[in-house]
N, C-alpha and C positions, 0 to 999 in steps of 0.2 A: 283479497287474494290469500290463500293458503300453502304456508310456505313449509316444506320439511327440508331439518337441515341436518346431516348427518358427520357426525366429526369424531374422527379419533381418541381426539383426548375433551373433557371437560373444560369447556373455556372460560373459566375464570378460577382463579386470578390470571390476568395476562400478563408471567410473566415468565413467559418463554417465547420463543419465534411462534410456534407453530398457533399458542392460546391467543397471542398478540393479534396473529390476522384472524383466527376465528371469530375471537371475541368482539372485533371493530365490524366484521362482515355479517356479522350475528347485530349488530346493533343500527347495520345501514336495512338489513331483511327486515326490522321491527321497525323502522318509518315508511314500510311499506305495504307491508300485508302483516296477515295473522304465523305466528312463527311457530312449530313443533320441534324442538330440538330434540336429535336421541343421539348419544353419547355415552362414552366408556369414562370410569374414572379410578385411579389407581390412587388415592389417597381420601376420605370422605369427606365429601364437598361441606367447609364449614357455610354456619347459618347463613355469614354477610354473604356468600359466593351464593349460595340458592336460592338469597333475596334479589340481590342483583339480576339473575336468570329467569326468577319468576315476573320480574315487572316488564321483560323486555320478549320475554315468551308465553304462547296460550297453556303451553304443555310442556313438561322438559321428561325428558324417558331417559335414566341414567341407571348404568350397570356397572358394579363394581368387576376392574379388569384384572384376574385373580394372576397374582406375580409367577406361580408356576404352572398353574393352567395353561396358560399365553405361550409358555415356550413348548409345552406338549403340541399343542394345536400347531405351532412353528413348523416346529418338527414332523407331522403327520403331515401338515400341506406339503413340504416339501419333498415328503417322500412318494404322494401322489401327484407330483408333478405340476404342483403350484407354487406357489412364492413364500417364504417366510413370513412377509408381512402382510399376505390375507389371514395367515395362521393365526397372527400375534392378535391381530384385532378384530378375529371372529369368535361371536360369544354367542352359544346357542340361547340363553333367555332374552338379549337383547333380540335376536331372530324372529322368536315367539311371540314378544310383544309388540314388533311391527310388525310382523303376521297378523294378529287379531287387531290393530290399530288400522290395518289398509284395509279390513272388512266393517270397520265402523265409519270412517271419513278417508273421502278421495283430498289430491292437491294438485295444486296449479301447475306448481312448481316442486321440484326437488332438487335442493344444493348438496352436491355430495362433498365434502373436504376432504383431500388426500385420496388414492386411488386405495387405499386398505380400506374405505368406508361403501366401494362401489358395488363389492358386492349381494347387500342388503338391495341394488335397486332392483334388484327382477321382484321381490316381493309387489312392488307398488305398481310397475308395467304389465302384469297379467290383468290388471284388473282393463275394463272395456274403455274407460274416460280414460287413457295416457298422462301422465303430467311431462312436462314439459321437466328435462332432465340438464342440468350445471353441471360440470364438473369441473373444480379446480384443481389444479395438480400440485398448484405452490411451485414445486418445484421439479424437474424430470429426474424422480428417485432412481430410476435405472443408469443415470451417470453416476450419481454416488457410489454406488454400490462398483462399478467397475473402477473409478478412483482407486476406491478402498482396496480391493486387488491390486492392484499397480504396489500400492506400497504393505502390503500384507504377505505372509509369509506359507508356503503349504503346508499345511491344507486348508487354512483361513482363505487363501485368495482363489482356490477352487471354489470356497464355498459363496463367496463374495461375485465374484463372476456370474456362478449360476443365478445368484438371486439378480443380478443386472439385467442376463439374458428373457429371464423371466416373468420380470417387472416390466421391460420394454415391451412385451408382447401384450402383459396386460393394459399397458400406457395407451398401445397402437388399436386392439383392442374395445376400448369402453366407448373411442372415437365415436362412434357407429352410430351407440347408443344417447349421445350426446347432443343437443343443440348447441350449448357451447361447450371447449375447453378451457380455463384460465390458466394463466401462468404469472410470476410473478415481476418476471420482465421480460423484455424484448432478445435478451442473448438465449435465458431459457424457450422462449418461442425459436427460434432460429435453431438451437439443437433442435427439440418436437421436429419440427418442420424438415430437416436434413433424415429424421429417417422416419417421419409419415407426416408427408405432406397435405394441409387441411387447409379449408378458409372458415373454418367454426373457430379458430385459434383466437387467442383475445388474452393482452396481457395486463394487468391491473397489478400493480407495486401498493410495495407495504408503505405504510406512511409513520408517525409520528405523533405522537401527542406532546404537542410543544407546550404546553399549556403545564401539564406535568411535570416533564422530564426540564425546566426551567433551572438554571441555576438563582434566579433573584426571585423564589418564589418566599413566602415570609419564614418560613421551615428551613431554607436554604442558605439565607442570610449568615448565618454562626457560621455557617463551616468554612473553613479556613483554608487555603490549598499548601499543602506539606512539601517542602522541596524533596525532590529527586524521588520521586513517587510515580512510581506507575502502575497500573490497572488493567488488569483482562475479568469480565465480565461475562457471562454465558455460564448455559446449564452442565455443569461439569460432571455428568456421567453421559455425555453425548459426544458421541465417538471421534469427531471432525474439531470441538471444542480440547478434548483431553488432547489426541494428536496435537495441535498445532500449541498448547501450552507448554507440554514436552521438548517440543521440537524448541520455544522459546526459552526456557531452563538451559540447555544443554547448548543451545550454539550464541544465541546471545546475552543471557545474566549474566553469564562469568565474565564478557568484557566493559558489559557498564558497571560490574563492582569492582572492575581493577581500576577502572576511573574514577568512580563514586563509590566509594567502601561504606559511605553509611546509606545507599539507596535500599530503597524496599520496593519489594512487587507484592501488591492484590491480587489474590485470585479471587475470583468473587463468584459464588454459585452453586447451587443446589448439586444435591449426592458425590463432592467430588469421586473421584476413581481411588482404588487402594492404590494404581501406579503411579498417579498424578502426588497425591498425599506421601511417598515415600521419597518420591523424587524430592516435592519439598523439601522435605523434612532433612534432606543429605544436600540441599543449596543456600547457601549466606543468604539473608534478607528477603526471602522468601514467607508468605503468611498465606497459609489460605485459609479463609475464611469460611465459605461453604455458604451455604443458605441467607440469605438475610431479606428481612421484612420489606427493606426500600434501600436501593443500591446507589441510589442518586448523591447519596453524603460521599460513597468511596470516589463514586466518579469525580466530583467537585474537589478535593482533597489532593486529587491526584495531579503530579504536574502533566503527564502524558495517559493517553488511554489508548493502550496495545491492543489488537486485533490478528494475531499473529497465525493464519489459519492458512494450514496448505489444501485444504482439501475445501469446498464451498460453495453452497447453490443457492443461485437467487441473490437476493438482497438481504444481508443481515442486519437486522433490526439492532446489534449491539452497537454499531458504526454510527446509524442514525442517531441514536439517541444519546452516544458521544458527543458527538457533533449538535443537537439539540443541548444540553449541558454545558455548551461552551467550553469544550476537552479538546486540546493538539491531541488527534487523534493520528494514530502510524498502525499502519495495517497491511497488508499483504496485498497484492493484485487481485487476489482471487477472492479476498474479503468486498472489496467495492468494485466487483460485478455487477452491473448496472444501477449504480448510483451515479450522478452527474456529476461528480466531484472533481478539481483541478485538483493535482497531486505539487503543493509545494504553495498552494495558497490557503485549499477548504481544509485538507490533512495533507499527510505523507503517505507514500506509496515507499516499500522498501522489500528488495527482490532477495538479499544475499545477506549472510550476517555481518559483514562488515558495512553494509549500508544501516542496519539497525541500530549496531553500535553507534556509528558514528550523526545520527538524528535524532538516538532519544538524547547524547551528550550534548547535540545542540541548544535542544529545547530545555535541558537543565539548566543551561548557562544564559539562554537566551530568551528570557520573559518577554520582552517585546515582542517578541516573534509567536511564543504563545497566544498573547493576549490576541493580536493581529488575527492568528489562524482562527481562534474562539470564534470569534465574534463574526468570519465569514462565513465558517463554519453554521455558523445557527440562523444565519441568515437562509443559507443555502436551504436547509431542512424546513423553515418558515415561510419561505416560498414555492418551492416546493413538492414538498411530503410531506405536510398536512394530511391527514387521513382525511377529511372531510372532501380535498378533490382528488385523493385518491382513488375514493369509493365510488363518486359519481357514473362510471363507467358501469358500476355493478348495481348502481340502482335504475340506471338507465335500460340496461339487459334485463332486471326483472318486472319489469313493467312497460314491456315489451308486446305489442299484439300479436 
C-alpha cells in the first residue's frame, strides 16, 4: 500500500500537540504500507529528526516554511476570500514538487493532517486511479478561532471571527471529498456533527508514551520533587497556551504566594511571548524557562502540574502526560475535554480562582493526597491512552477494502 501523508508541520521531534499526533500516526502508516511524507518546516530538521523519518518513510518531501512569506500569503488568502491558515501553509515549491511527484507515482491512500494541508489534494484527485482520501481535523479549528473573538478585542475579534466563519465552511467543505473525517474525540465529533452532519465522522484520541514520559525511568530516578512547586508545560508562543498562563499569573500566583511566599512556578516551553516573559518578569516566584531538551525533570520536581487554559480543543497532550509522570495535575474544564478522568481522584478540576487557590494549597500541605492522585493518575493513562490502542482504529481504516 502507498500511503501520502501531508502535514503542516515537520513531525519530529514530537514535542508539541500537533508533532505528537503526527509523529505516532506517521509511525502506525509505516506498519502498514509504504509512506511518502511532504511537509513544511520552520526550523532545519537536525540529522537525528531526518534519520528517524527516513527509516519510517520511502520518501520525505520537506519545505522550509519562510517566517514572513507565510504571513504574506495569510494576508493575500484572506483578502481573496479564504482563510488565513490555507495562506500560512501554502508554499508554492512544495506545490510543484507534488505536482511532478503525482505524474511519477499514484497512492492508495492519502492522510491529510490539519485542514491547512487539504488544499494540495486536488493535485493527486485529477489524476484517473483516485486514492482513496483521510482527513483528520484533530480538532474543529473553526471554534477556536470564534473562542478567540469572544475574548479578543476590535479589531482582533473581527479578524478572528472571520477566519472561524471561514474555516467552518472549509471544515463542512473537504467533507465531500473525504472517505473519512477524524477527529480527536467524541465532544469534537459532536460539534462537526451539530453543524454538518456525516456518518464518515470517526474519532481517534491522542494517546501517550508511557514508557517515556515514566517518572521511575533510570534518567528519572535523581530528581527529587521541590516543595511548593508548580508547572505549566506547553509551546508558549501558542495563543491558547500564553492566554491561559496569563490569566494564571494575574488571578491565581498572587494568592498561593500570600500563603506560600517561597512557592515557584515553571513555565516550561519553547518561544515564550514578549507578554508572557514581562508579566513574569513583574511576578514573585515566577521562572520561565522557555525551551528545554526533555521536560520530564520539571514535571517530576514539581509538587503540582497546572494546566490552566480557557480556551481548548480536543485533548491536550500536556495533561496526559502529567498524569503519565505521576503529577497531582489541576487543570481547567476545558483543559480535560474528553479525557476520562475523575475530578478529585485522577486530578483536579478547578473553575474560579479561589478554587485554584485553595487546591494547589491543599496538595502543598497534603503529600498523601498527591502520592494517591499520582499514582491513579498514571494508571488511568496506562490503561487507557496508550498510543498503541489508540491508533488501532487508524490502522484498521487504512487497511480497509
Amino acid at each position: 500500500m502507498n500511503i501520502l501523508f501531508l502535514t503542516h508541520r515537520y513531525p519530529h521531534p514530537p514535542n508539541r500537540g500537533d508533532r505528537i499526533r503526527s509523529f505516532h500516526f506517521l509511525q502506525a502508516m509505516a506498519r502498514v504500507g509504504e509512506v511518502t511524507l511532504a511537509t513544511l518546516y520552520e526550523e532545519e530538521p537536525t540529522p537525528e529528526s531526518q534519520a528517524v523519518l527516513a527509516k519510517l518513510c520511502r520518501e520525505v518531501i520537506a519545505q522550509p516554511w519562510r517566517k514572513y512569506r507565510k504571513w504574506w500569503h495569510a494576508g493575500w488568502s484572506l483578502a481573496g476570500g479564504k482563510t488565513m491558515t490555507e495562506g500560512l501553509f501554502y508554499d508554492r515549491a512544495l506545490r510543484n514538487r507534488l505536482t511532478r511527484l503525482a505524474k511519477e507515482r499514484s497512492f492508495d491512500v492519502i492522510v491529510v493532517f490539519c485542514s491547512s494541508m487539504f488544499q494540495y489534494v486536488d493535485i493527486f484527485t485529477k489524476n484517473q486511479k483516485k486514492p482513496r482520501v483521510i482527513v483528520d481535523l484533530v480538532d474543529v479549528d473553526s471554534q477556536k478561532w470564534f473562542d478567540y473573538a469572544k475574548v479578543a478585542r476590535f479589531p482582533a475579534s473581527l479578524l478572528f471571527r472571520t477566519e472561524g466563519i471561514r474555516l467552518r465552511r472549509l471544515e463542512t467543505k473537504l467533507e465531500a471529498s473525504a472517505e473519512a473525517v477524524l477527529v480527536v474525540t467524541p465532544e469534537e465529533g459532536n460539534l462537526y456533527q451539530a453543524f454538518h452532519p456525516t456518518e464518515k465522522l470517526m474519532p481517534i484520541r491522542n494517546g501517550v508514551d508511557t514508557d517515556y514520559f515514566n517518572p521511575d525511568t533510570p534518567e528519572m530516578r535523581a530528581v527529587a520533587e521541590i516543595p511548593h512547586r508548580c508547572v505549566f508545560v506547553g509551546a508558549m508562543d501558542y495563543r491558547a497556551n500564553v492566554d491561559g498562563a496569563l490569566w494564571f499569573l494575574k488571578e491565581v500566583w498572587p494568592g498561593v504566594r500570600k500563603a506560600f511566599p517561597a512557592a515557584e512556578f515553571d513555565i516550561v516551553g519553547r518561544n515564550p511571548s514578549p507578554a508572557l516573559t514581562r508579566a513574569a518578569a513583574e511576578t514573585p516566584g515566577v521562572n520561565v524557562v522557555g525551551g528545554v531538551p526533555d521536560v520530564r525533570p520539571y514535571m517530576k520536581r514539581a509538587a503540582t502540574a497546572v494546566v490552566p487554559l480557557r480556551i481548548a480543543r480536543g485533548i491536550q497532550n500536556k495533561v496526559l502526560e502529567g498524569l503519565a509522570m505521576r503529577c497531582a495535575v489541576i487543570a481547567s474544564r476545558e483543559a480535560v475535554e474528553g479525557i476520562e478522568a475523575v475530578s478529585g481522584r485522577d486530578l483536579w478540576i478547578c473553575d474560579d480562582p479561589g478554587e485554584w487557590v485553595g487546591q494547589i494549597a491543599h496538595l502543598f500541605r497534603n503529600e498523601p493526597s498527591r502520592r494517591e492522585s499520582g499514582d491513579l493518575g498514571r494508571e488511568l493513562v496506562k490503561n487507557r491512552y496508550a498510543w498503541s490502542a489508540c491508533l488501532m482504529p487508524l490502522e484498521k481504516l487504512l487497511t480497509k477494502n
